[in-house]
C-alpha positions in Angstrom: 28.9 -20.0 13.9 30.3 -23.3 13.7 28.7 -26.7 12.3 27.3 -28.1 15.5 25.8 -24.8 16.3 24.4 -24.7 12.5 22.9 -28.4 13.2 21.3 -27.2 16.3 19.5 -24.3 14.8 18.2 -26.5 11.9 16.9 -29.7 14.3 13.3 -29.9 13.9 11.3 -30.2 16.8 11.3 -33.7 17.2 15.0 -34.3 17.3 15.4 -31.1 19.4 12.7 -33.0 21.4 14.9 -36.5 21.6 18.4 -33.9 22.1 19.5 -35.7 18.6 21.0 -34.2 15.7 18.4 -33.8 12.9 19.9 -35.6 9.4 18.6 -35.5 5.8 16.4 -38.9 6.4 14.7 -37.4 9.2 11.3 -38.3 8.8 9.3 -35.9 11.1 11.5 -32.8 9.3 9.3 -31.6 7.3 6.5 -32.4 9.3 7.7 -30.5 12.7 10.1 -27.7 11.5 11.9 -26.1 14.8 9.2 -23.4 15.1 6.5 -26.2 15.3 7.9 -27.3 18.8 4.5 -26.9 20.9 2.7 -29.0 18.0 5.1 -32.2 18.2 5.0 -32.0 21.7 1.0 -32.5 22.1 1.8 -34.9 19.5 4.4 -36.7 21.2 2.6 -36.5 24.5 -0.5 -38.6 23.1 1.4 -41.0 20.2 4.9 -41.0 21.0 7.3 -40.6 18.5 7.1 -44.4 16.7 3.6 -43.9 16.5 3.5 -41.1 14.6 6.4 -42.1 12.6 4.0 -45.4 12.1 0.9 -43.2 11.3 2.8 -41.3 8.6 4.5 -44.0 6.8 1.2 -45.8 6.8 -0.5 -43.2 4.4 0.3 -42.3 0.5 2.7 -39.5 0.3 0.0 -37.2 -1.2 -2.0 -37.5 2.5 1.3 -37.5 4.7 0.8 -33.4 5.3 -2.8 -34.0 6.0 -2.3 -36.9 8.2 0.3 -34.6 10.5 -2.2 -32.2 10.4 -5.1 -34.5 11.7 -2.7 -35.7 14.2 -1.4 -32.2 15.8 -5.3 -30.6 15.6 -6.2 -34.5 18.1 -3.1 -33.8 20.3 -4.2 -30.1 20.4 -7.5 -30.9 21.2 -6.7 -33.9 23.7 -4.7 -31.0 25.5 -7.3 -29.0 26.2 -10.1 -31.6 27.3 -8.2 -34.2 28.3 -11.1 -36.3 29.2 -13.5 -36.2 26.3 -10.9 -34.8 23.8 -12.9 -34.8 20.6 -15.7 -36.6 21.8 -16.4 -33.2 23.6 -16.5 -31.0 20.5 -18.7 -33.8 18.8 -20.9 -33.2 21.2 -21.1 -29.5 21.5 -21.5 -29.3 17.8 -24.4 -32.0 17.4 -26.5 -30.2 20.3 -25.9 -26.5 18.2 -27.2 -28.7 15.1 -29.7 -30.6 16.9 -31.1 -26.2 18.6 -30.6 -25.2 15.1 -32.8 -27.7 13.5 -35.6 -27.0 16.4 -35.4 -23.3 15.5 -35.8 -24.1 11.9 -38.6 -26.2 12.3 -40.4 -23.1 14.5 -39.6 -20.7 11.9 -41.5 -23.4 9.4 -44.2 -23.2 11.3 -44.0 -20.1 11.7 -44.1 -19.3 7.8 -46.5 -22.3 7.0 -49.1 -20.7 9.7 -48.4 -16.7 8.5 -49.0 -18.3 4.6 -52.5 -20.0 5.8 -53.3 -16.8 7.4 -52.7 -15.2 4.2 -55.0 -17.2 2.4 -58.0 -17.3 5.2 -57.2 -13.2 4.5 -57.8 -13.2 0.9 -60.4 -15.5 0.6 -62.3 -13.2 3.1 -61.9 -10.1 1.6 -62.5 -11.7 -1.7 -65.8 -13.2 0.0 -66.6 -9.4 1.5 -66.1 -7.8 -2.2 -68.6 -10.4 -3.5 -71.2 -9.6 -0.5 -70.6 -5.9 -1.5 -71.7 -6.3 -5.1 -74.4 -8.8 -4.8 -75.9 -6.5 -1.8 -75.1 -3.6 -3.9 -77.4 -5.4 -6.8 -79.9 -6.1 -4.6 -80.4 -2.8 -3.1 -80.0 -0.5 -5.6 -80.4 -1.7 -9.3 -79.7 1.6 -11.3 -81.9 1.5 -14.1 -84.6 -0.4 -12.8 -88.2 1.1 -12.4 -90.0 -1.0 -9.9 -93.8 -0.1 -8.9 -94.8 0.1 -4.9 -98.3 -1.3 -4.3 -100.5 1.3 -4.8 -99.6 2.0 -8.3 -96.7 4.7 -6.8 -93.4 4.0 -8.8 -90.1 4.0 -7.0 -88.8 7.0 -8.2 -91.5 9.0 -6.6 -90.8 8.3 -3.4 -88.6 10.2 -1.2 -85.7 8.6 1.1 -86.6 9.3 4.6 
């Protein structure tokens, strides 16, 4: 393999892109290895080349990778709705969280209403238990001798 052969193989995708031999100052290097060909591409087709060179230079070096990676996931995105681009993602993603929000509120409801029907539940058996005892007490005292007009006493008489 000779050296312009060598030189080819090693281009990154934006001098492959521009038919230009990639040097050791090349800025969008490690940004578009060869292999990232499809990525610069979106990214040239929406920024141009200056542009992004612009865009990257513009940022501290600790946010360059990030800012490449903002950059191809736009271009990607612009690619595949052209018109809205991520405008159109906003969009789908505030109408799931605006359905998810109205499902959480029903199932708030939902609880709130099952916990008053809990309560209403409780407080009526607890009300029926208290009927039973005090009817209970009423009706049949256990040890108390009660005398029937007459002069008959309770205990003589016989349940029908």
């Amino acid at each position: 393999m000779n050296a312009n052969m060598l030189m080819f193989v090693a281009a990154c995708a934006a001098c492959k892109h521009q038919r230009k031999e990639c040097d050791a100052n090349c800025q969008l290097a490690p940004y578009f290895p060869s292999n990232r060909a499809e990525d610069f591409q979106n990214v040239y087709r929406l920024f141009g080349v200056d542009k992004t060179i612009e865009f990257i230079n513009c940022v501290p070096d600790d946010q360059k990778e990030k800012t490449v990676e903002t950059l191809i996931l736009e271009a990607r995105i612009r690619k595949e709705n052209p018109v809205h681009g991520c405008l159109a993602i906003e969009r789908k993603l505030r109408a799931e969280i605006e359905a998810h929000e109205n499902e959480l509120e029903i199932v708030r409801n939902q609880i709130s209403l099952c916990k008053k029907m809990a309560t209403l539940q409780r407080k009526d058996y607890q009300s029926e238990e208290e009927l039973d005892r005090s009817s209970l007490a009423l009706a049949s005292p256990s040890d108390a001798r009660f005398t029937m007009p007459g002069g008959t006493s309770g205990d003589q008489i016989a349940d029908p």
